[in-house]
Each structure stands twice: as C-alpha cells, then as structure tokens.
C-alpha positions, 0 to 999 in steps of 0.5 A: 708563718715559716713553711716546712720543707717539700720532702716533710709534707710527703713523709705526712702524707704518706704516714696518714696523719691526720689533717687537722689539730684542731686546739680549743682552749675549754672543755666546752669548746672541744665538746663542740668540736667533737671527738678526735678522730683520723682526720681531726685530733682535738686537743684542749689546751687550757685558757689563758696564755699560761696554759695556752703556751704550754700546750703549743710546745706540746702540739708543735710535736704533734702530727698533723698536715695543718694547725686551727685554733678555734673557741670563743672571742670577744667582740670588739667591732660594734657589729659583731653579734653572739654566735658570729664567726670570725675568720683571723686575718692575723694574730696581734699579740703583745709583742708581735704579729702573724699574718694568717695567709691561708684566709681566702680558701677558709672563708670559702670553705666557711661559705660552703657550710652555710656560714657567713664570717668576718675577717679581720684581725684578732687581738690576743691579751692575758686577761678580760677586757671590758667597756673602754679598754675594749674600745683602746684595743679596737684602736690600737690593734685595728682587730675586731675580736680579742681572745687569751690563747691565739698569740701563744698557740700560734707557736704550735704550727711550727711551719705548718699551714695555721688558722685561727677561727673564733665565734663571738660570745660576748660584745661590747656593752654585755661583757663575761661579766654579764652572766645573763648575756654571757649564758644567752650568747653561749648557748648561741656560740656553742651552735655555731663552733659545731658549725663551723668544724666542716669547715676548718676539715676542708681547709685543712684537707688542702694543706700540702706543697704545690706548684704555681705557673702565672700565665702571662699575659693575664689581668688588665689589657690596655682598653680596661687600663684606659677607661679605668684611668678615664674614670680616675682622671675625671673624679681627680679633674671634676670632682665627685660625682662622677656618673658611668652607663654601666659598669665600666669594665665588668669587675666587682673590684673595679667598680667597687673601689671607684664607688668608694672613690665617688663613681656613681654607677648607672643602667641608663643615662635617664638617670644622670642628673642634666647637665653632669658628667656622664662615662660610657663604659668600655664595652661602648654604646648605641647611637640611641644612647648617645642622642639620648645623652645629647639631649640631657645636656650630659657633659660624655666622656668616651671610655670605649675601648677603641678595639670596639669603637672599631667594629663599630665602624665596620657594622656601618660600612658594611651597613651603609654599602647594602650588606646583612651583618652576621654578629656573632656575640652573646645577647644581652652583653652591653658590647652586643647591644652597641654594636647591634644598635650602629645598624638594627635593620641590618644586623643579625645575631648568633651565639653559637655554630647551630645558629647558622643553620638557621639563617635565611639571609638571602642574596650574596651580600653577607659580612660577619662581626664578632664581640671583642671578648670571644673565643677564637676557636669557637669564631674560627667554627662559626665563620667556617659555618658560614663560609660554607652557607655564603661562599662570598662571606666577607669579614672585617679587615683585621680580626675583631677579637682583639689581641688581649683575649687572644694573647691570654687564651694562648696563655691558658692552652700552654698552661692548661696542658702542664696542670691540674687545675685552672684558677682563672680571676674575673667576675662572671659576668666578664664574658672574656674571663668565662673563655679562658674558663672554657679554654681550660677545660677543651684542653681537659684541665678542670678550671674554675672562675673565682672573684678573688681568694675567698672562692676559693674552695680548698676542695679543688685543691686536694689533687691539685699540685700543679695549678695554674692562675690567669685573670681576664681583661677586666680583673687587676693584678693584685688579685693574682697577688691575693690567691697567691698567697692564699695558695702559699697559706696551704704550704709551700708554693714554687712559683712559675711565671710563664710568659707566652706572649709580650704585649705592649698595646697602650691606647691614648685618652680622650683629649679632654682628660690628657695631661695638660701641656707643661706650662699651660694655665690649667686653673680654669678647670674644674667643675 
C-alpha cells in the first residue's frame, strides 16, 4: 500500500476521526461487528466483487486513521476449522497482490484478546470455490483462506494503514453448499468475528507517522555468528544429526531454524547417542560435562565463545594461586553454571549489589568475575561493593563484560535519551537482551523485550512517534528488518540509523571445521 503523507495523518488527528473503517461484506457480518461508533465506523459493503468495488470508491473517501476488511472466509489450509481466525499476510487477487505489512502488531492485538490466528496469505475470486479448485487455488496462490471482496476492497485504504482479518466458515470437504455444515460452522463464526473487533481498535488506535532510530550495533555479535556458523558447518560437513548441549545462543529463531535444518537440541549429553557429534553451546560448559563427553565417546565440537573461554581461564588461575572467586552473574544461567564448575570449592556467586554484604570471605585473597552479558553499570556497583568490604580485591585483566554487550548498551543510553519508546528484539531468556531492556528504562524511556513483530502490542504505540529498535547478541538482524516494516504497516516511518560504535571483532572456528586448504583432498570426510 501507498503511505499518506505526514501533514495528512495530523489533519486526521486533530479532526477526531475515527480509527478505524471497518468494511463487512454481509448484514450478518456487520451485526457482529456492532454498531458504528466514534472509533469505529462499520460499512457493509455487499458480497461479491461488484458490490465490493463499488463500495471501496465510496469508503476510499471516507475518514478514518486505518482501514479492515473483516468477514467470513473459506478454508483452503486442511487445518483450518469453523470459527478460526485468519490474519492476511497479503491479498492474492486475480491480477495482483498487496503486501499486508502491518500484520505482526495485529496478531499480537489478537493475542491480547484471547485469540490465536493464522496468518498467511488470502486468495480473493468472484465466485464459490468448491473440492478440487479449492485444492488448485491453494496451490497456485499458496493463500490458506479465500474470500469475494478482499481484492477489491483493498482500493478503499487509499494509502492508509490496511488489514484484512477473516474467520473461517466453511472447509474443504464441507463447503456453503453443505447447509448443515455451513449453519454449524456459522453460529461458530459469527462468536468469533464479535471476538475479534477489540482487536482490529487496537491496531487501528496505533495508526499514525513515527520516527525509526536503528541502534547500531544491535543483533548478532561475533561469538553468536561463530557458534551458529559452527552448527551450520557441522550439519553441512556430517550431515544430520547433528546434537547440541543447550540452546546454542539463546534465540527461538536461531534454534528453531537449525532444528529444521537437522540440529537436535539437548539438556545433557546423556542423551546424545555414543559415539555422535555433539556441540557446546556459546555460553560454554563445566569440565564435569566435557569428562562426561569423554566418556560416551561423543565426537565435541567446541562453540563457546572465546570471551567466556577467557573468564574460564581466569576462575582457574585465581583458583589454582589460593584466591576465593566472587562471580557476580545470575544463577542458573548455562554461562554461570560452566564458569562456576572450573573451581566449585572456590568460587562464590551473587547477583546483585546487597549481596555483598552478605559475604564473609575471610582473609585478604579475594578476586571477582562476571558473566559476559551483565550490565556494566550495575558490575561497576558490585565491584565498588566489594572494593569497599576487601580493599586488596583483584579483578581480572581486562573487563570480563565483553565488547558486544557493552558497545549495544552504549547504543541504547544515545537512543534511549531521544524516544519514547525502546523495542528491543531477543528472546527472554537471552540475559544480555533483557539488559538493554533495563538500559532503557534507567534512562527513563519505557522499553519493551519482544521475540519478533507479533509481540508487538499496538498499544505501546499510540504516543509513541519516536521509537527506537535494538536486538541483543543473540537475535539475527532480519528481525529488526520484521518490526521495521510492521512499523511502516501503521503509517509512514522515517528511518534513522545511528551508529555509535564500529565493531569489527571476528573470532576463528575451530580447526576441525575451517575451510580446508585450496587443493587438499577433502573426499575423506564425512561422517
């Protein structure tokens, strides 16, 4: 869709126009709807393409921040059941297709509601479909829902925000021309499209120009691009399966799309068959667990990143010259836990600045750690802590946070300062992306930890027209891309990229998967 220019979207606001015209084909389908109201107008726009493009010329006039069309559909995915929602990812109609960009923020409104969707594309014809041409139109179109009105009513945004939300009626097998079915599957409908009204407000509340700043640096540091190239390499090399302690960086993309690739994800090398390939995670592992290894005859390929093989090495000098080891990390975290394991007996952890004042160490032998993936603020406090309770405290040589959490922290205080909202990309239980998260909000800007554009609750939004967008460590940059462009399918965006930092740390692999040299024989490899 076309994008309405910035001075357009304040004239709307400030008329008080409503937020949403909502289009539904059938009387039916608009009475679930409900009456029109400040911010929703309901217009029933006739079934079929006749109707349907008449009343986009008329609706394209009409006021309003952002346009849905919303109804019944056919099912054209086996899956689908009466009374499923089905969010469109794109409209395919018989001579061309629009891209729905504003789906991710939706489907999270959806889920607020208490309403699980499908998304995916939606196939607009101008008649019935029925047995085998809903199987060719499934194929031809890849949609999962057909409709007779989307294609043409999507001429009414006329530039403005547009989505397309429909519930399933019918499926393939039980067809309208199946009364019985068609009643049942009605009744179950018509409970569904009153559900999802809330929703399709939501979205439509958050429809207004903003500004985009793109913190640089943001996504993969050089560690995660090394262990994922590790996993990649080794299925490419010995072929599937390929097992892995742990996720390998903590990211439900990552992992997910080295399962589909063949990566079996594991807790314990118990259970990795003897004898296979197995990967440590970048987080890295106790020495229990590599004697573990050892002794299934696991072939181990190493992906720790080599910033955490380095506070490694430091908990076993300190431990090996007689000194008690302070680790400040959080418990339970896979990068904690093999650190911890180098020198048990010596080691002691905490979380937070209180916890030094429970410490009783005794003597004068004392040296702190920290996990990779802190806050350097808050480290900074501890070890001020703990300067203060053990003036001859040493620390490690150089900073055990390493340079990719500080450098997108640094990037997130510049950003944080200029918006008004924080959208920071990782997984929740990817430690150093829940720290920009707090980041953000010491420097008083409201921030929120989504996995991708469908977390994205149009909600925080609505005063937001500056918002900034970062990812952690762990998260790939095609995600930032993702919100992007959910952001663009609200209204315009102007996108700002603001790099604070350069980096250009690349770490090697592990000899066994480097490039073999030009003009070796590498036909013996395998499995």
């Amino acid at each position: 869709m076309g994008r309405r220019g910035a001075g357009g979207w304040r004239r709307a606001r400030s008329q008080r126009v409503p937020d949403l015209l909502l289009l539904t084909p059938l009387a039916l389908e608009a009475a679930a709807a409900g009456r029109s109201r400040p911010s929703i107008h309901v217009l029933r726009t006739g079934m079929g393409p006749a109707k349907a493009a008449h009343a986009a010329e008329r609706a394209s006039t009409m006021a309003a921040r952002a346009v849905a069309v919303t109804g019944f559909c056919g099912a054209l995915e086996p899956g689908l059941r009466p009374g499923d929602v089905v969010v469109a990812t794109e409209i395919v109609g018989p001579r061309r297709r629009w891209t729905c960009e504003g789906t991710g923020p939706l489907l999270a409104a959806l889920e607020v509601v208490g309403v699980r969707a499908a998304a995916g594309p939606i196939a607009s014809v101008d008649h019935v479909v029925s047995g085998p041409e809903r199987e060719e139109l499934a194929r031809s179109t890849g949609a999962i829902a057909v409709d007779m009105e989307s294609a043409w009513l999507a001429e009414a945004a006329h530039e403005r925000p547009f989505a397309v939300v429909r519930v399933v009626v019918d499926i393939p097998g039980k067809d309208l021309r199946r009364t019985i079915g068609t009643v049942r599957g009605g009744l179950t409908a018509l409970r569904s499209l009153q559900q999802i009204v809330p929703a399709l407000e939501r979205w439509a509340r958050a429809a207004a120009p903003r500004r985009v700043l793109l913190a640089g640096p943001r996504s993969f540091c050089a560690g995660v691009e090394r262990a994922v190239d590790i996993v990649e390499r080794a299925l490419d090399r010995y072929g599937p399966p390929v097992y892995v302690r742990k996720q390998i960086v903590h990211n439900v993309h990552v992992v997910r799309d080295l399962e589909r690739r063949g990566a079996v994800f594991v807790e314990s090398v118990a259970e990795v068959p003897e004898g296979a390939i197995v990967v440590f995670s970048a987080h890295g592992v106790s020495p229990a667990v590599r004697v573990e290894a050892r002794a299934r005859n696991l072939r181990i390929i190493d992906a720790t990143c080599p910033l955490v093989t380095k506070v490694h090495a430091e908990a076993r000098r300190f431990a090996r010259v007689g000194y008690t080891i302070v680790l400040v990390g959080h418990a339970g975290h896979e990068e904690i836990e093999g650190t911890a394991g180098e020198a048990p007996e010596a080691i002691r952890l905490i979380e937070r600045p209180k916890d030094v004042e429970a410490l009783d160490l005794g003597g004068d032998r004392v040296a702190y750690l920290t996990q990779t993936t802190l806050a350097v603020d808050e480290v900074q406090e501890v070890v001020d802590r703990l300067r203060l309770k053990y003036p001859d405290l040493t620390g490690p040589g150089s900073e055990d946070i390493c340079y990719a959490t500080s450098n997108r922290q640094a990037a997130v205080r510049v950003l944080a300062r200029e918006a008004d909202l924080m959208l920071v990309i990782g997984s929740r239980n990817s430690s150093n992306s829940r720290r920009l998260v707090e980041v953000a909000e010491r420097e008083g800007c409201p921030a929120r930890l989504i996995d991708d554009e469908t977390e994205l609750d149009p909600l925080w939004l609505v005063h937001a027209s500056t918002v900034a967008v970062t990812a952690g460590a762990s998260a790939p940059d095609g995600l930032v891309d993702r919100v992007v462009s959910a952001l663009r399918g609200l209204g315009p965006v102007e996108v700002d990229e603001r790099s604070v930092i350069e980096e250009s740390v690349q770490f090697t692999l592990p000899i066994e998967l480097r490039p073999a040299p030009v003009g070796s024989d590498s036909s013996a490899e395998g499995r």
